[in-house]
N, C-alpha and C positions, 0 to 999 in steps of 0.2 A: 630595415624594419618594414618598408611598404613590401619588399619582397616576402617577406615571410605570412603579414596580414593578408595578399594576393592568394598565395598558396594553401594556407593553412584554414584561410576562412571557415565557420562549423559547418554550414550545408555544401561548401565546394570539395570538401571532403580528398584533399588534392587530386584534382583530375587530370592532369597534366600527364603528356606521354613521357614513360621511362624512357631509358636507355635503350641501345640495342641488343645487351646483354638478355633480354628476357624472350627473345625471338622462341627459346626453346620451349616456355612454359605458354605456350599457345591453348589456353583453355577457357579464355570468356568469347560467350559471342555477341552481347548489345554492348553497342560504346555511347558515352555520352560526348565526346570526344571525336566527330566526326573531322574536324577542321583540321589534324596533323593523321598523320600514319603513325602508326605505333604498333608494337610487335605485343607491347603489356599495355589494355586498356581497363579504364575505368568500367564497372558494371554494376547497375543499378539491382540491388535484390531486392523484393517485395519482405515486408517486416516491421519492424519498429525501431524508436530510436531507443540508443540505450543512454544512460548518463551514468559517464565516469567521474571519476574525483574531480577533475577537470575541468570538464570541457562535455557536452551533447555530441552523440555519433549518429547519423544514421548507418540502415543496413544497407553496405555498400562499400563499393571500394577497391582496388587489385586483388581479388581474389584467387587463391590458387586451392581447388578440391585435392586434395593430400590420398583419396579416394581409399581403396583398402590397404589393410597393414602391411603389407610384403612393398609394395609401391612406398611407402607412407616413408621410412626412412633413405632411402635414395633420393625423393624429391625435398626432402629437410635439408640433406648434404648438400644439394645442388644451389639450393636458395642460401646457403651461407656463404657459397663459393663465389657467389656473382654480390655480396653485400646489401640482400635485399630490405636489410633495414640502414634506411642511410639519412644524408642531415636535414632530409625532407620529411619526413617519418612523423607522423601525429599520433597513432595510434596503434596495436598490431591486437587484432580478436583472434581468438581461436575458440573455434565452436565444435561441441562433438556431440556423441548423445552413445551411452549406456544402455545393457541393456542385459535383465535378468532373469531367463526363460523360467527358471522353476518356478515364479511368485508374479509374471508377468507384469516388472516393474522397469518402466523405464526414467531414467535420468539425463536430463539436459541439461549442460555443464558451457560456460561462456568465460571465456576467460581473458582479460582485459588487461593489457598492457599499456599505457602513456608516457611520450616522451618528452624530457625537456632538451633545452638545444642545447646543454653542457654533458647531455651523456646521462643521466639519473632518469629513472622511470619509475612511476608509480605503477602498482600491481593493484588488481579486485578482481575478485569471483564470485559468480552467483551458481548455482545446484537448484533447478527445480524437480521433483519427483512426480509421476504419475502414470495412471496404467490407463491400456488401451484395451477395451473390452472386443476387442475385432474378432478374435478366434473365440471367445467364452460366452458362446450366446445364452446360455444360461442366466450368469451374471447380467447381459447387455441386459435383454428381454426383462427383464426383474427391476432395472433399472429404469428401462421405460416406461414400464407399469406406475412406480412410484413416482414419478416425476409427471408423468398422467395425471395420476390423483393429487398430487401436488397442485399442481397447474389448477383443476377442478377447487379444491379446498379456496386458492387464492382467491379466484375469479368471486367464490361463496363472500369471501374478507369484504373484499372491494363491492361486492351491489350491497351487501351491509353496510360500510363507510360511506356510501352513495344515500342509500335511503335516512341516513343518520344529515349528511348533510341538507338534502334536500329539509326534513322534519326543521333540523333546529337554523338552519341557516345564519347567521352573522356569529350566535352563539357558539356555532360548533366551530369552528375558526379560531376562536378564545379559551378553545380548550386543548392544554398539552399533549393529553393524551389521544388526542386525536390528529394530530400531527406526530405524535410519535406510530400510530397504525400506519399513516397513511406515509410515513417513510417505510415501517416494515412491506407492507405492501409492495412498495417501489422494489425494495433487494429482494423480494421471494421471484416476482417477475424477472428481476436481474439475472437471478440465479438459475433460473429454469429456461431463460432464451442462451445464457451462455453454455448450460447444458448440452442442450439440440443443435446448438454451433460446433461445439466439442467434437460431435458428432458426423457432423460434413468436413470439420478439418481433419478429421482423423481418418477418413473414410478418401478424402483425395489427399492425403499425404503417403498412407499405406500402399494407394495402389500408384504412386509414383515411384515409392522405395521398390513396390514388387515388380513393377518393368522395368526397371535399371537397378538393380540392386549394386551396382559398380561402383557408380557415382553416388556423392556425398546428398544425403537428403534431410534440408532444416525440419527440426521438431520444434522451431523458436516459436510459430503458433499456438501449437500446443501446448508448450508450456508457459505462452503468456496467457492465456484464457485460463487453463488451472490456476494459475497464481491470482488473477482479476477474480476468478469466483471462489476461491478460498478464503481469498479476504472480504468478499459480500457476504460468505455464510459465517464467519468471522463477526459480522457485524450483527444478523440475525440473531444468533448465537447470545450477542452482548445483548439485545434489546429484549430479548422473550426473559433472559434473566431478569431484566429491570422488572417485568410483567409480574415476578412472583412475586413483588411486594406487597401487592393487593391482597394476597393474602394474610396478609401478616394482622388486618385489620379485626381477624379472629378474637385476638389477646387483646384485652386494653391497654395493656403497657408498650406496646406494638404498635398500635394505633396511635398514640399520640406520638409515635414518633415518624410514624408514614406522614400522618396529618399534616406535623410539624415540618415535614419537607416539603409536602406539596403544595403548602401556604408559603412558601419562601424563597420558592423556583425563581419567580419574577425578580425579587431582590438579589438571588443568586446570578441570575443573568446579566444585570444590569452590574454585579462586584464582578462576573468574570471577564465584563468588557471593559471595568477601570483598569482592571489586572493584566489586562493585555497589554491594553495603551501604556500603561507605565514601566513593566516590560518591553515593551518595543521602544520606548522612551532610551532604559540603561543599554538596553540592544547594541541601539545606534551609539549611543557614547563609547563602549567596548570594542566594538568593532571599528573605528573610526580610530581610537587609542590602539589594540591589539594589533591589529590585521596583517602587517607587516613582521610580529614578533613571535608571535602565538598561532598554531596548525587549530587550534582551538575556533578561533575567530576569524577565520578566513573570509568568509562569505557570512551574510546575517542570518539567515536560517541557520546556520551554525554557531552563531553566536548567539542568538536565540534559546534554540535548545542547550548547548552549554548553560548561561544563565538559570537556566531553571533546573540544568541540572545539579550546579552549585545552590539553590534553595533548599531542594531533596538531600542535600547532605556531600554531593561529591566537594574534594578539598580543593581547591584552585588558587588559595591565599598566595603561597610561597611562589607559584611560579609567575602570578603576576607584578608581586613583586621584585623574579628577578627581570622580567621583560622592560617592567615603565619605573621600577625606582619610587623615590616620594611619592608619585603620581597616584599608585596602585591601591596602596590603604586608604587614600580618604573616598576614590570611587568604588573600591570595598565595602569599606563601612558604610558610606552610603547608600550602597546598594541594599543590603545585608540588616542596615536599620528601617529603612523604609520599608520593607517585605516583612522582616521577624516583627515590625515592633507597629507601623501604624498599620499593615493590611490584613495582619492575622487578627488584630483586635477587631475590624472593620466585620469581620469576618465571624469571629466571636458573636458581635452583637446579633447581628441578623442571626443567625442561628439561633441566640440565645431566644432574644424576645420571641422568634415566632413558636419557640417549644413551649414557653409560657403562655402563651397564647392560648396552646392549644391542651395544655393541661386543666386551663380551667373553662374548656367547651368539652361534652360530651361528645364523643364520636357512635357512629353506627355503622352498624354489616350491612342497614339499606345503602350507606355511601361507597358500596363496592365497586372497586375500580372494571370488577369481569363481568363475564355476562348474566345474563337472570339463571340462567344454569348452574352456574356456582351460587348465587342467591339463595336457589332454592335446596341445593344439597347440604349448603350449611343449615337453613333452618328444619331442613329433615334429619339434618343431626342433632341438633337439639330438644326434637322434639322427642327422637329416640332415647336422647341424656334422659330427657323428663322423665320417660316409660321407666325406665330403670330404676332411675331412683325412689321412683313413685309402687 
């Protein structure tokens, strides 16, 4: 056991010199591994960590570049001949990247292997997509421009949210919606620096593919900063939605129901932090009871979401009780009573009273959640209504 914890540890990534069998695949040249001779060393690649079902990897490790297709299966035969997956063996990545000249779309494909010491390996793959605008200057240039103006609009957001604070000070602080700007703000920046990074990594990644085109060349940067700002514009995306509620304040039947949610954020806040806690509460009970029985409750972030995903309707009854027996219905029930039956009511009420609330306050289009611009195009629509009907 201390043999296996030595080697296998997550950041020693086994560094340990092979055999002499690998004398022939002489293709890294930094070692971390200075203190033996080794014919196969360890090599540290610049990148990130990835996480397996398992277990954290970083990028690294006996690497062998499998380099162009005609090469590619003679050095596969050679690596199975010498048993280069043996009872040392944590992990095995294979990384490659696609690529689709008609629609200039490339794919970066990582493919993850995990091993246990009886032989059974778990499998995961990830596919990110995205194009490199290097040869389409048309498209680049067009893209710059926007992202320009982008940049220019933001900056506009931000000395607005600035003169806003400066005006109302303590008050502006106490209001949601100004920390919800002042988070959009944050991703529009995010979005527009990961952009121009995009940019330098694509730019010295291409010209390293173009003076070795031979040799294997990662697109893993690239396509973690695609994936990092798809999911910031992702979030953008969700938050300018929440934005068009404001206008809903149009209708009066609309309006008391914006009203009605924005009087009950704070009591919604304060339910979504019981709800946590007492989910995190059945959490630990399930995982503590499952975690040896169930692929379900392995780890508590996964028994976490499990949980909640058995709230939302998935069925989970039967196979907990073929895992724990008696045990599994009354922490069922339990569960499944306290959620269905005292937190939805909990939940009912605040909703309820504050709709009542607000059904007998009139609401107004001066309490417009946008700017005086919309302010004033609705009441030049009304006044247009007026001309008409008049």
């Amino acid at each position: 056991m201390l043999f296996c914890i030595e080697v296998q540890e997550t950041y020693k990534q086994n560094k340990g010199a092979f055999a002499e069998q690998w004398r022939l695949l002489l293709n890294t040249n930094q070692s971390h591994n200075q203190e033996r001779e080794s014919y196969w060393r360890y090599e540290a690649k610049p990148g990130h960590f990835h996480k397996g079902l398992l277990n954290t990897y970083s990028e690294g490790g006996y690497i062998v570049d499998l380099q162009i297709f005609e090469n590619m299966t003679t050095t596969i035969e050679y690596l199975k001949e010498v048993f280069w997956i043996d009872s040392n063996t944590t992990v095995v990545m294979i990384e490659f990247v696609l690529y689709n000249g008609n629609i200039g779309l490339f794919v970066h494909a990582l493919f993850t292997f995990e091993f246990l010491t009886m032989g059974k390996y778990f499998s995961d793959f990830y596919f990110t997509f995205f194009h490199l605008y290097t040869d389409d200057y048309t498209m680049f240039w067009i893209l710059m421009v926007m992202y320009l103006v982008y940049l220019l609009m933001t900056l506009y957001f931000i000395f607005h949210e600035i003169q806003n604070l400066i005006t109302q000070k303590i008050h502006y602080l106490k209001n949601g919606q100004a920390w919800m700007n002042a988070f959009i703000n944050i991703c529009r920046l995010s979005a527009i620096v990961l952009f121009y990074q995009k940019i330098g990594i694509q730019e010295r990644t291409y010209a390293s593919y173009k003076n070795n085109p031979e040799v294997f060349t990662s697109f893993s940067d690239l396509a973690y900063n695609h994936a990092l700002r798809r999911i910031i514009l992702a979030i953008l995306v969700f938050l300018a939605s929440l934005k068009i509620f404001g206008l809903f304040k149009v209708n009066r039947y609309m309006a008391q129901i914006v009203e009605a949610t924005s009087s009950c954020m704070h009591k919604l806040r304060d339910f979504c932090i019981l709800f946590i806690v007492v989910l995190g509460a059945f959490a630990g009970l399930f995982f503590l009871t499952f975690a040896d029985k169930l692929p379900n409750f392995r780890s508590f972030p996964q028994t976490f979401s499990t949980l909640f995903a058995i709230l939302l309707g998935k069925a989970a009854y039967q196979e907990l009780y073929t895992a724990a027996g008696n045990v599994a219905p009354i922490f069922y029930f339990l569960f499944m009573s306290v959620f269905s039956i005292i937190m939805l009511n909990i939940l009912a009420v605040i909703v309820g009273e504050n709709y009542q609330h607000a059904t007998t306050n009139s609401t107004s289009i001066e309490e417009e959640t946008f700017s005086p611009v919309m302010k004033n195009a609705v009441n030049f629509g009304k006044k247009m209504a007026k001309k008409i009907h008049a």
